[in-house]
DODREN-289891 format. One line per 10 residues: their letters; for each residue x, z, y of N, C-alpha, C, O. Coordinates in steps of 0.1 Angstrom, whole numbers. Layout:
% residues N
a) X Z Y X Z Y X Z Y X Z Y; ...
***
This chain:
% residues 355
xxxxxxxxxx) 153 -184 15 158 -187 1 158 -174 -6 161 -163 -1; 155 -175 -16 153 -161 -24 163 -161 -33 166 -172 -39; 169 -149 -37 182 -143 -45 185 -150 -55 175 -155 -60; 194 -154 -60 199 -161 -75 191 -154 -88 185 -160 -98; 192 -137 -84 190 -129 -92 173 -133 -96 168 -128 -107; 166 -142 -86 152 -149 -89 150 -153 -102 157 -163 -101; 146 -153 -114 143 -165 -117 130 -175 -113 119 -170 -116; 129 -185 -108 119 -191 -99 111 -196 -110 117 -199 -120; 102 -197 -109 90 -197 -119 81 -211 -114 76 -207 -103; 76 -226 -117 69 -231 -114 55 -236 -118 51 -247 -114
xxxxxxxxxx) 47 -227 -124 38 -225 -129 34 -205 -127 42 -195 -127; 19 -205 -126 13 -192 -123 -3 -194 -125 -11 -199 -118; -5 -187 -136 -23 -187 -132 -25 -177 -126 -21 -165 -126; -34 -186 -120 -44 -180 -101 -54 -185 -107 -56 -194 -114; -64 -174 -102 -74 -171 -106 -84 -172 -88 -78 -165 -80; -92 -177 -82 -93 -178 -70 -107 -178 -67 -115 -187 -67; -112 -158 -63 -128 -159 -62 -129 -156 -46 -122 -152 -37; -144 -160 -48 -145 -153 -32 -161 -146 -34 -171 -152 -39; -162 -130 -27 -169 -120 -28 -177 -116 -17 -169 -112 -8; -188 -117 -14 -198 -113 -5 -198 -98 -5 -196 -90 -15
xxxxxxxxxx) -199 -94 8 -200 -79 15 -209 -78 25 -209 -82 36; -218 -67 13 -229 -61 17 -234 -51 29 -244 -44 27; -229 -49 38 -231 -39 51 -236 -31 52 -233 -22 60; -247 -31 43 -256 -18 43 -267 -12 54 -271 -1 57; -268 -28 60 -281 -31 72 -287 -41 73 -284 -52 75; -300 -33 69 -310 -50 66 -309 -58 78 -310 -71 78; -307 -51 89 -308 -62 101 -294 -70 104 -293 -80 111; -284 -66 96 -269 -73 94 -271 -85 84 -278 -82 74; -263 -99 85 -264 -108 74 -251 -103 64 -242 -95 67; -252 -110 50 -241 -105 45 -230 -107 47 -229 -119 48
xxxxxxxxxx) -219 -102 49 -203 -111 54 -200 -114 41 -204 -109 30; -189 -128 46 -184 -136 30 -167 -126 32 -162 -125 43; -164 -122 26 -150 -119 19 -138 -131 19 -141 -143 16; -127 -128 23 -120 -139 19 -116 -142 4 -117 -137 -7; -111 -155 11 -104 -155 -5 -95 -145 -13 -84 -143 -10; -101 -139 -23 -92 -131 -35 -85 -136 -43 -90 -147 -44; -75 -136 -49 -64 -141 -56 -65 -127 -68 -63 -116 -66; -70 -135 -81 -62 -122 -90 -48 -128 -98 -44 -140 -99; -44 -121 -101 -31 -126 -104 -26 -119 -117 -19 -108 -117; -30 -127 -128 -27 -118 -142 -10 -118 -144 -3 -126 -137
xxxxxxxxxx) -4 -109 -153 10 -111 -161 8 -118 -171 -3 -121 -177; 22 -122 -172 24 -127 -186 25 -120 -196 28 -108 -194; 24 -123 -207 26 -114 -222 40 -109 -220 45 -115 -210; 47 -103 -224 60 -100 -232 63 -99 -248 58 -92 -256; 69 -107 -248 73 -115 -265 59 -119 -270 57 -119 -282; 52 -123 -264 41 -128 -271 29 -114 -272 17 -115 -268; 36 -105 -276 30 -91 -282 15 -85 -267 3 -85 -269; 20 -83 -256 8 -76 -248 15 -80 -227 26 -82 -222; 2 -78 -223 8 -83 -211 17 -75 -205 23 -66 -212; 20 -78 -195 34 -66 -191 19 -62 -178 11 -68 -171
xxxxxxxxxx) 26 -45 -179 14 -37 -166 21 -33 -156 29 -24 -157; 15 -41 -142 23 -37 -132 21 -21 -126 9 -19 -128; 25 -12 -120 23 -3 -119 31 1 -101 26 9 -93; 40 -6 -99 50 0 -84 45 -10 -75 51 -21 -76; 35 -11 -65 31 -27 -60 35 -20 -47 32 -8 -43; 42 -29 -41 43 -32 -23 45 -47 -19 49 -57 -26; 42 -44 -4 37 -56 1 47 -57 10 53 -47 15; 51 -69 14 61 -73 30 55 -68 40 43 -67 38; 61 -64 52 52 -58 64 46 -68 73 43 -64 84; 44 -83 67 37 -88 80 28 -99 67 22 -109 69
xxxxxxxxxx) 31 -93 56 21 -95 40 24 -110 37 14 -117 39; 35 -117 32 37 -125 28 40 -125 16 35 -134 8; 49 -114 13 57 -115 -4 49 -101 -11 47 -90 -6; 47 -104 -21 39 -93 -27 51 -87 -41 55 -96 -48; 55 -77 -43 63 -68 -53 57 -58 -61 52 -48 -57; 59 -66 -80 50 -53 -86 61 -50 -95 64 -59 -103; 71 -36 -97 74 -30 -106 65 -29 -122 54 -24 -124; 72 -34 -129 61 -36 -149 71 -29 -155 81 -25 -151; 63 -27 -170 66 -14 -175 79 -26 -188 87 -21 -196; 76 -38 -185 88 -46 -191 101 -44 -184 112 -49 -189
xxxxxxxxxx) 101 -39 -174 117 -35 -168 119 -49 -156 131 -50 -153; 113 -56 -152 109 -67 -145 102 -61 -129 91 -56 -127; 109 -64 -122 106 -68 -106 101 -84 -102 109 -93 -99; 87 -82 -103 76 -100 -101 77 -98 -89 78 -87 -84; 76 -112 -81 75 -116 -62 67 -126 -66 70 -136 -73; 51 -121 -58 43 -137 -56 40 -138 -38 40 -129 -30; 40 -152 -37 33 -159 -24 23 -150 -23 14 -153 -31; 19 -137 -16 7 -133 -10 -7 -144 -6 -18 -144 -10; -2 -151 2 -11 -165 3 -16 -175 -7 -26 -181 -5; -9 -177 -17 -9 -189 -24 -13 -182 -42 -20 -186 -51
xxxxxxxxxx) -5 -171 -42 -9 -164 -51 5 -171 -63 7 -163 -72; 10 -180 -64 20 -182 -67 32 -170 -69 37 -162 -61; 35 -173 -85 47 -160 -87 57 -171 -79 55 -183 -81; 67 -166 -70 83 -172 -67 92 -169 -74 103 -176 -74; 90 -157 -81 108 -151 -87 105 -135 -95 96 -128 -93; 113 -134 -104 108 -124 -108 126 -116 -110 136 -124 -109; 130 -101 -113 145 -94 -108 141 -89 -123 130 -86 -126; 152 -90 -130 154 -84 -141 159 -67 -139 168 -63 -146; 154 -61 -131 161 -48 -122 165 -38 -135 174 -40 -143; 161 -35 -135 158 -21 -145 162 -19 -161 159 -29 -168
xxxxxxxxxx) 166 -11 -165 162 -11 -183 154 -1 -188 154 3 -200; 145 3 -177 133 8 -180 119 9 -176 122 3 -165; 107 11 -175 100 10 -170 105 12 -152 113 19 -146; 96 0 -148 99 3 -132 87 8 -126 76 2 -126; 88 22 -121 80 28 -116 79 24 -102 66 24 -100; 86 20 -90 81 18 -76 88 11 -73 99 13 -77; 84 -5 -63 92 -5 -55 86 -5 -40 75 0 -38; 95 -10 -27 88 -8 -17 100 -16 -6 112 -16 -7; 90 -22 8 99 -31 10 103 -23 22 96 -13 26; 113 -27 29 118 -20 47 112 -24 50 104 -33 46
xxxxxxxxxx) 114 -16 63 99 -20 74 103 -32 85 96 -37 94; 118 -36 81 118 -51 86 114 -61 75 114 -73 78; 110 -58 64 110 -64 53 123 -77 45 122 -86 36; 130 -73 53 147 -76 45 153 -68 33 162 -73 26; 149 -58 32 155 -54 20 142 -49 6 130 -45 8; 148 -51 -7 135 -44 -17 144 -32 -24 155 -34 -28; 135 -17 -24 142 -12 -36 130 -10 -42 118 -11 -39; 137 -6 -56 129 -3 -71 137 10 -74 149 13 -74; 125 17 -79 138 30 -89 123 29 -101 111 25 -100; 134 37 -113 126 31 -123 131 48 -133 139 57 -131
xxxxxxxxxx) 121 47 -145 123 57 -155 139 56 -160 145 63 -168; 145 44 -154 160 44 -164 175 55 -149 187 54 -148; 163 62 -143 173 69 -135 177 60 -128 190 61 -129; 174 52 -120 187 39 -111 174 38 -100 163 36 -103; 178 40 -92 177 33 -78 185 20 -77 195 20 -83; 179 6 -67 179 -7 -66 179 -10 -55 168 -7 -50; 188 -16 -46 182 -17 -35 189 -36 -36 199 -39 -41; 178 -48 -27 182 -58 -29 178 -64 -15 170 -58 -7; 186 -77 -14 178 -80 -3 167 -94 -6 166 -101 -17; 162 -96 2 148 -108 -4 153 -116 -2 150 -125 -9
xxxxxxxxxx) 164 -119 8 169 -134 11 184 -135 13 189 -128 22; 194 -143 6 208 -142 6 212 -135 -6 204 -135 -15; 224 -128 -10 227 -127 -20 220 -122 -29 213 -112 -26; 221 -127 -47 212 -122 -59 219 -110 -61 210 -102 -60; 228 -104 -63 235 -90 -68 228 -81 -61 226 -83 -49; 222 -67 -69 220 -54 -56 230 -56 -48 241 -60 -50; 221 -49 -34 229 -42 -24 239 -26 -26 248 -21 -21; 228 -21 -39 230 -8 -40 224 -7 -51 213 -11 -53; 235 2 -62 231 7 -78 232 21 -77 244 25 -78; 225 31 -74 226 40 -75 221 50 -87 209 53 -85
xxxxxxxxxx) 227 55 -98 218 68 -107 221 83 -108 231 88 -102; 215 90 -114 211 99 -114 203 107 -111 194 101 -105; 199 123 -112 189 131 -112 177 125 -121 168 125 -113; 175 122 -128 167 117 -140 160 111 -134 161 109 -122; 144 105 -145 139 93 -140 134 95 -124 131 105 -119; 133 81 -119 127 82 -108 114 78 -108 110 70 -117; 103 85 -93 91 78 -98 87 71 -85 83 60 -85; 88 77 -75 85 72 -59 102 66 -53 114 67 -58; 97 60 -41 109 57 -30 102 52 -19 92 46 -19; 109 55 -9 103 50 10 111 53 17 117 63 18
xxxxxxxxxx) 110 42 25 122 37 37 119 50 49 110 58 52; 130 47 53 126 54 67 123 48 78 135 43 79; 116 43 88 115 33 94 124 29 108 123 36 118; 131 19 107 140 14 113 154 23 113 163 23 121; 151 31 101 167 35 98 172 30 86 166 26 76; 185 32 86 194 23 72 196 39 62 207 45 61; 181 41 55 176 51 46 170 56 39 168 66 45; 164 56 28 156 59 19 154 71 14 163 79 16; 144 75 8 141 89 2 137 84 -11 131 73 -12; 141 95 -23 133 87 -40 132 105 -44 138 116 -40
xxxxxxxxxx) 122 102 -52 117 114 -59 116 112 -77 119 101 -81; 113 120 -84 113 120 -95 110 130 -105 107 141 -100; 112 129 -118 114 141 -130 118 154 -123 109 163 -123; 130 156 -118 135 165 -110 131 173 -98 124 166 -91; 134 184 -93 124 192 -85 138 189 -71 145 198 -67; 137 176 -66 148 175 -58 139 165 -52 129 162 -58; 142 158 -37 138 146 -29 152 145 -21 156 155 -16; 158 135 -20 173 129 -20 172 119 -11 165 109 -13; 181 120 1 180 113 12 193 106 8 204 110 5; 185 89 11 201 82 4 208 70 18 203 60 24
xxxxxxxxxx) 216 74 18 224 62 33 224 46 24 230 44 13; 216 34 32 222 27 24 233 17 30 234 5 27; 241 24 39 253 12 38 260 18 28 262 9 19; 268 33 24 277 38 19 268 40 4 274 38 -7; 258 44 4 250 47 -11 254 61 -11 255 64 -23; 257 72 -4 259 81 -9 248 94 -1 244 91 11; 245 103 -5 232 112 -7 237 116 9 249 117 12; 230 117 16 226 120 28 222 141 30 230 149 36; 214 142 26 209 153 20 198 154 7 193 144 3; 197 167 0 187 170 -9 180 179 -6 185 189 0
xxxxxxxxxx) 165 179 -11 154 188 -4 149 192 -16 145 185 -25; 151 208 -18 142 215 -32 123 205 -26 119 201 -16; 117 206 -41 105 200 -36 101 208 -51 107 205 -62; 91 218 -50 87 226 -62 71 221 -65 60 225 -63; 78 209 -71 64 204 -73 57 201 -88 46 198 -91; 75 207 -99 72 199 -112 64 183 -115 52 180 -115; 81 175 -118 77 162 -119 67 155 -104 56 152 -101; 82 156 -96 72 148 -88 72 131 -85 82 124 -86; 62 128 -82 55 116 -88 51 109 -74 44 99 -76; 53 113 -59 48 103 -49 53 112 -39 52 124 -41
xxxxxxxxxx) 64 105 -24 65 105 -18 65 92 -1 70 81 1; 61 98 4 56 93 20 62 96 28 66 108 30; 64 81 38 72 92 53 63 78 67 62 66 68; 58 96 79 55 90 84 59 78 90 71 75 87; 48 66 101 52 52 100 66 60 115 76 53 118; 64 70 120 67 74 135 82 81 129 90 86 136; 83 82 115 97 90 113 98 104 111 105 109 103; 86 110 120 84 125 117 86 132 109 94 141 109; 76 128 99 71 136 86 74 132 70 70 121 67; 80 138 63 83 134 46 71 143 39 68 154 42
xxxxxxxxxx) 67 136 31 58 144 21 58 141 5 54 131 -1; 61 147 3 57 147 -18 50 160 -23 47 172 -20; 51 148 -35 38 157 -47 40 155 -60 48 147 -65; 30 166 -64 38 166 -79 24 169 -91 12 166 -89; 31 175 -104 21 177 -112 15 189 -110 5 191 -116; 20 199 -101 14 212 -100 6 211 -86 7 221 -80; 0 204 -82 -6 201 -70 4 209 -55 -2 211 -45; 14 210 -56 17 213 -48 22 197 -34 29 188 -37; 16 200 -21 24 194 -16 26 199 0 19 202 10; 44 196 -6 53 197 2 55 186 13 55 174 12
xxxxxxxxxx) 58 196 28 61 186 43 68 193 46 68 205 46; 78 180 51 87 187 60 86 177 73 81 166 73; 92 186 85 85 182 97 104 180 104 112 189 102; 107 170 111 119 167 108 125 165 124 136 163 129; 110 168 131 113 176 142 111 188 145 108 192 157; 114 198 132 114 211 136 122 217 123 116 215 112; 136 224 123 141 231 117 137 243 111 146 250 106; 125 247 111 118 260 106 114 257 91 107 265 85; 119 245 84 120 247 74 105 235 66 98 229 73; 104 235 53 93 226 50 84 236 46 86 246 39
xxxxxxxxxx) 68 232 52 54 238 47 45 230 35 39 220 37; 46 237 25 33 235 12 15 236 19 9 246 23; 11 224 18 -2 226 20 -9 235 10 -3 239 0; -23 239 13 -30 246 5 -32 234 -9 -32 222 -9; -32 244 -22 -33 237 -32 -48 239 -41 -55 249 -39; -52 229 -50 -57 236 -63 -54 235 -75 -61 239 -84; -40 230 -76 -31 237 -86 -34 221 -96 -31 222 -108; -40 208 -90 -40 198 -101 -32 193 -92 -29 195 -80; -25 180 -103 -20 171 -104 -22 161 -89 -33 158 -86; -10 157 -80 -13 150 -70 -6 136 -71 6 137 -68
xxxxxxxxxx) -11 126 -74 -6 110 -77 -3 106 -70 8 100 -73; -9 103 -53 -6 98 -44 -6 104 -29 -14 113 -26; 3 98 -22 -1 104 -6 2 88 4 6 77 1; -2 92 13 -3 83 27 -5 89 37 -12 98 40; 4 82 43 0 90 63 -5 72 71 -1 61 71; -12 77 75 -23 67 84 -12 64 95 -6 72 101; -11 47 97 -6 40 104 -4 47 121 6 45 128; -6 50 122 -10 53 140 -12 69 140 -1 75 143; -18 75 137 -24 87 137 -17 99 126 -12 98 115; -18 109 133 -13 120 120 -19 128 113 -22 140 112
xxxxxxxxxx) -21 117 107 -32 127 95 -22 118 77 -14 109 76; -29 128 67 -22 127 56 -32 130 46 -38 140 47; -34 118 35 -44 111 27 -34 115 15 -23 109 14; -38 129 2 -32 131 -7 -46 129 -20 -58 131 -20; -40 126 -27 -50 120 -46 -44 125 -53 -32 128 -52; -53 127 -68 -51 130 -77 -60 136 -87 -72 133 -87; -57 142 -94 -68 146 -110 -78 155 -102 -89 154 -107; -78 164 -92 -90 169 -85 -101 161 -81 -98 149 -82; -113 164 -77 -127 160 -72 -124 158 -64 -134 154 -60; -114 155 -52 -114 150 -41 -99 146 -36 -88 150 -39
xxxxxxxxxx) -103 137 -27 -92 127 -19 -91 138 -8 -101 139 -1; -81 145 -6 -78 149 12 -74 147 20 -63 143 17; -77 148 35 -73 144 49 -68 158 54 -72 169 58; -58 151 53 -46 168 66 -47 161 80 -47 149 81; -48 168 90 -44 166 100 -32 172 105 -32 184 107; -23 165 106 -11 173 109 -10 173 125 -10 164 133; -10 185 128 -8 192 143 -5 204 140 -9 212 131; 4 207 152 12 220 151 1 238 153 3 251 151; -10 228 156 -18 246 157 -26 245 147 -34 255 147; -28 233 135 -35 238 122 -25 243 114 -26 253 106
xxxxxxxxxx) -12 236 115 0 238 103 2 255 107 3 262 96; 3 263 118 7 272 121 -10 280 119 -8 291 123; -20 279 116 -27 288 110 -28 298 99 -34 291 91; -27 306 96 -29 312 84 -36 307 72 -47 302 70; -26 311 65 -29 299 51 -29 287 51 -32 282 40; -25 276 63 -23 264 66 -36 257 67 -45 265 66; -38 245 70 -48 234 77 -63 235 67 -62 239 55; -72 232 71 -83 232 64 -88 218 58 -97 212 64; -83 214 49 -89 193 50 -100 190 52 -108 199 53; -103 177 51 -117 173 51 -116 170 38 -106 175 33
xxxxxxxxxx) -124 163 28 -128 159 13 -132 147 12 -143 144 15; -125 140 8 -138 130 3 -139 129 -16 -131 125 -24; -153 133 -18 -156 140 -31 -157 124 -40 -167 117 -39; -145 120 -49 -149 114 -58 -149 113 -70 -148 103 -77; -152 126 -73 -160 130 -89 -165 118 -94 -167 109 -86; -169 115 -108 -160 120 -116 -146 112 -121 -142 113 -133; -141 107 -113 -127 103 -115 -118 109 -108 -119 119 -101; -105 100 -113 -90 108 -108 -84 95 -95 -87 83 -97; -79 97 -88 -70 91 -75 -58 89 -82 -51 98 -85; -55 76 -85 -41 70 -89 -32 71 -74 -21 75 -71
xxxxxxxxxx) -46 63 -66 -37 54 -52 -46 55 -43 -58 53 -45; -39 58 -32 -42 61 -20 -37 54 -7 -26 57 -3; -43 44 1 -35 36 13 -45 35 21 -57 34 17; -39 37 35 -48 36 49 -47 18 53 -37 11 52; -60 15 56 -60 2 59 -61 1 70 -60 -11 74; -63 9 81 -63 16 91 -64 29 93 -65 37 85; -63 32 107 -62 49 114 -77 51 104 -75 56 93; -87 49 107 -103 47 103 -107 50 88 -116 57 85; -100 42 78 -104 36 64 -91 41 57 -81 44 62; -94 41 46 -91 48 38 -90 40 21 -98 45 13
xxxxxxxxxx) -81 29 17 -85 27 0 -82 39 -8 -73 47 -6; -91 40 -19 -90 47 -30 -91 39 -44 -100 31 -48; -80 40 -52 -82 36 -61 -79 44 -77 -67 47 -77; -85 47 -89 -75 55 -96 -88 48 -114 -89 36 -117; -95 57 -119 -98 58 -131 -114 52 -133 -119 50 -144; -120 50 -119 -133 42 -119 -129 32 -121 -139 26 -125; -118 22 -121 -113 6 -120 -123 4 -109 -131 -6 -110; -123 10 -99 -125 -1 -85 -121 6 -76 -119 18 -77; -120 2 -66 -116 4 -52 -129 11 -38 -138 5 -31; -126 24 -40 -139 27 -27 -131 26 -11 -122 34 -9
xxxxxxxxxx) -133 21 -5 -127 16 9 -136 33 15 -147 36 10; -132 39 23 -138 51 28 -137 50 46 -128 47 54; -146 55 46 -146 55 66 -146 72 67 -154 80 64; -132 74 73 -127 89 73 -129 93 84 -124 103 87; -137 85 95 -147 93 105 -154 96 100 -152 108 99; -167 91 93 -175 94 88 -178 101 76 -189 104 72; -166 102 71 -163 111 57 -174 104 45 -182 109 37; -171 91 47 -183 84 38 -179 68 33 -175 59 40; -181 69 22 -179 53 19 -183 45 27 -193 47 34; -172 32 26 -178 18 35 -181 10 21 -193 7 19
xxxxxxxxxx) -175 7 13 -172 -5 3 -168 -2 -11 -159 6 -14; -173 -7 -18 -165 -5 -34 -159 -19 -35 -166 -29 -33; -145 -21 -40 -141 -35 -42 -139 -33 -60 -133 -25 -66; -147 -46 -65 -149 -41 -78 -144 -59 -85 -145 -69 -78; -139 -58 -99 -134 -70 -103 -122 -64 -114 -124 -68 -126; -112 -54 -112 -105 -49 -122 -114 -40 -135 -125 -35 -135; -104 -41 -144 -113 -36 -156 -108 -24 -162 -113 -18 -172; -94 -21 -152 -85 -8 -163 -83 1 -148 -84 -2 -137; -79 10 -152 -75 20 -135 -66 14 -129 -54 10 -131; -74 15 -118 -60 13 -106 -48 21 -104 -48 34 -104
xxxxxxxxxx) -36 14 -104 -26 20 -104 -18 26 -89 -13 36 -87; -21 13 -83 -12 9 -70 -24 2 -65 -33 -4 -71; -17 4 -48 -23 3 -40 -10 -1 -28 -2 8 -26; -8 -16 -18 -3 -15 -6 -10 -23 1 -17 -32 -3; -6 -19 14 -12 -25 24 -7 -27 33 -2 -17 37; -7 -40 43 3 -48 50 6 -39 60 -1 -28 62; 15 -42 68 18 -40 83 0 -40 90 -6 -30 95; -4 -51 90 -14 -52 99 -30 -51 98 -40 -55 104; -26 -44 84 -40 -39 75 -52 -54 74 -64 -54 75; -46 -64 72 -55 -70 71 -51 -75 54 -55 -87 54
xxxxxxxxxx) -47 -74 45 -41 -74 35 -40 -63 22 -29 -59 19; -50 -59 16 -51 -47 6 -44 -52 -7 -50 -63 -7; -38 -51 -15 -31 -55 -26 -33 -38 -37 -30 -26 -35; -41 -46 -49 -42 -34 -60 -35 -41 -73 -32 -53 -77; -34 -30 -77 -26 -31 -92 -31 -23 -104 -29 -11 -103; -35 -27 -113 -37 -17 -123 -37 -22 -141 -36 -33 -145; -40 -11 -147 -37 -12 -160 -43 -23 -167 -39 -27 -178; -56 -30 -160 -58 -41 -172 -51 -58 -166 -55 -69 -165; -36 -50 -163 -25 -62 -164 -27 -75 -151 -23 -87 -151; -36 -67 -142 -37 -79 -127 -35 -72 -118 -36 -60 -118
xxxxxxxxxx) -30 -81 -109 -26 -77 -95 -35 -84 -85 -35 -96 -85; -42 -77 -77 -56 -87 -67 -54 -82 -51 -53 -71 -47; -54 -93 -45 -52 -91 -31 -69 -95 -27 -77 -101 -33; -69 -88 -13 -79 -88 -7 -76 -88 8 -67 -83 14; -88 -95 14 -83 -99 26 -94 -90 37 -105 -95 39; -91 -77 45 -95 -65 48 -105 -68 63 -110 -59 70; -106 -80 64 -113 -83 77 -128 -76 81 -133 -70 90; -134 -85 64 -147 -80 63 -149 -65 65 -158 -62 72; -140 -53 57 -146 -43 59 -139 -38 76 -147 -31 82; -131 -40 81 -128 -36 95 -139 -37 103 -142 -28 110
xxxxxxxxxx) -146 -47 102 -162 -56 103 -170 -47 105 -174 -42 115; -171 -45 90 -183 -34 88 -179 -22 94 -189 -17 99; -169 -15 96 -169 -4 96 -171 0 110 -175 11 115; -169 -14 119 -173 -10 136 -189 -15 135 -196 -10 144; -195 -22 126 -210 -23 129 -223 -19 123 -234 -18 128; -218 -17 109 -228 -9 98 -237 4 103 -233 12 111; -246 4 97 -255 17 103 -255 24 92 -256 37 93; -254 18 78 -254 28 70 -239 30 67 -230 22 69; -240 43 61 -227 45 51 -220 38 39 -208 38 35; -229 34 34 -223 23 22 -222 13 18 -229 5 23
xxxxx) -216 9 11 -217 -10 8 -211 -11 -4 -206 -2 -11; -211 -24 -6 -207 -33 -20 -200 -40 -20 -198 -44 -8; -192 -46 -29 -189 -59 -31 -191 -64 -38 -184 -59 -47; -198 -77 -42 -204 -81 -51 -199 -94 -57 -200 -103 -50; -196 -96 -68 -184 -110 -71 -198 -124 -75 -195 -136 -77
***
């Protein structure tokens, strides 16, 4: 049963295509794609749609969560594509939310300074109202602990307890306006970013303090650390998406780790999510989605159908579940089988998706 604080909605246009993928081997047939769900908003006052921008997914991808810039937290059926409820959270733009990794609780933090923390099932009232340190822009659980991290306007990252709600610790993060933080799925590792391209790790099994990767001084939108593996997927206004490998004899090199690139000129990286150890989504100012094989340092797929930049980007527990969000007011799920597919059998490097 979902919160009081729901309002349950019985009506939703669904929109329900299905997309062929191309492998990029004439000796391969084409794979069919599952079913896609796009999933428009509604207007607000009539006037323009509301734009989702904070999307996460349940961890075993059932309930889908997009923070809008109407101050509104939407929950659709992942499967069915059906809105169930929507949280009046915020009185400002809601910048993120994101679910625990039991997927029992949601928080949201938003431009009105408030962190949200609720749960999906049982009582409608937050669990936890917490504000201050000005707007927020990111937030992420810690995995299987009762804890969150939120970042923001402020050059602070703030560890928050949530049975008591009160600040755990605060980490300088000299990132100006930072705008995305990650924590490994293993617990390890915290990372944020900001507008000065700086980004900051801290390694949380070692007290020597947090290391700044090498920079080029733009703007960093997004980060991810790969399910399984330790490596670390940062985006933004630069020519390229980077892969850190985090290990203790690159971080201890001079001048720090060397990345790999993946060059996607001429646009910007809004969003960044691993669909596996292997792949890689990218999504930002092309309005489509390049799926990347980060063995190969080479595209697998373009997922194409939005018409405004991608905002957001999550993806399930079990990577079979890609969920994008962006500015021309839809939210579209995709079902990640086909490219897992390709990416164990293709001979070439690239592919399509073709509606």
């Amino acid at each position: 049963m979902l919160p009081k604080a729901l309002i349950l909605l019985s009506r939703q246009s669904v929109a329900l295509a299905v997309c062929l993928l191309a492998v990029g081997n004439e000796a391969t047939a084409e794979r069919t794609c599952s079913a896609r769900l796009t999933l428009q908003l509604p207007t607000v006052d009539g006037a323009h749609h509301a734009v989702p921008t904070g999307l996460s997914i349940s961890p075993r991808g059932g309930l889908i969560a997009a923070g809008c810039d109407d101050h509104l937290v939407r929950l659709w059926d992942a499967q069915t594509g059906q809105q169930v409820g929507q949280i009046a959270a915020h009185r400002d733009w809601v910048r993120a939310t994101r679910f625990s990794s039991d997927g029992q609780m949601l928080a949201s933090v938003g431009a009105d300074h408030a962190l949200r923390l609720w749960t999906v099932s049982g009582a409608g009232e937050p669990l936890l109202v917490r504000h201050g340190g000005g707007p927020l822009q990111a937030v992420a659980f810690y995995p299987n602990k009762n804890r969150l991290a939120t970042v923001g306007f402020g050059d602070k990252l703030r560890l928050i307890d949530l049975d008591s709600g009160d600040e755990l610790a605060s980490y300088g993060c000299a990132c100006e306006d930072t705008r995305t933080v990650a924590i490994s799925p293993d617990g390890r590792w915290i990372a944020a970013a900001g507008r000065n391209g700086t980004v900051r790790l801290w390694d949380l099994e070692d007290s020597g303090g947090p290391r700044d990767l090498p920079s080029d001084g733009r703007r960093i939108r997004s980060v991810a650390f790969a399910p399984n593996a330790p490596v670390l997927a940062t985006g933004g206004d630069g020519p390229a998406v980077r892969l850190w490998r985090l290990d203790a004899v690159a971080l201890s090199q001079p001048g720090g780790p060397t990345p790999e690139e993946l060059l996607i000129r001429p646009g910007k990286a809004h969003a960044v999510a691993f669909v596996t150890d292997d792949l890689l989504a990218v999504g930002g100012t092309g309005n489509t989605i390049t799926v990347w094989d980060v063995g190969r340092v080479s595209p697998l797929a373009v997922l194409t159908g939005h018409t405004g930049t991608i905002a957001s980007l999550a993806v399930s527990a079990d990577g079979r579940t890609l969920v994008s969000a962006a500015f021309d007011t839809t939210v579209r799920v995709w079902n990640t089988d086909p490219l897992t597919g390709a990416a164990a059998t293709a001979a070439k490097p690239t592919a399509e998706v073709r509606r």
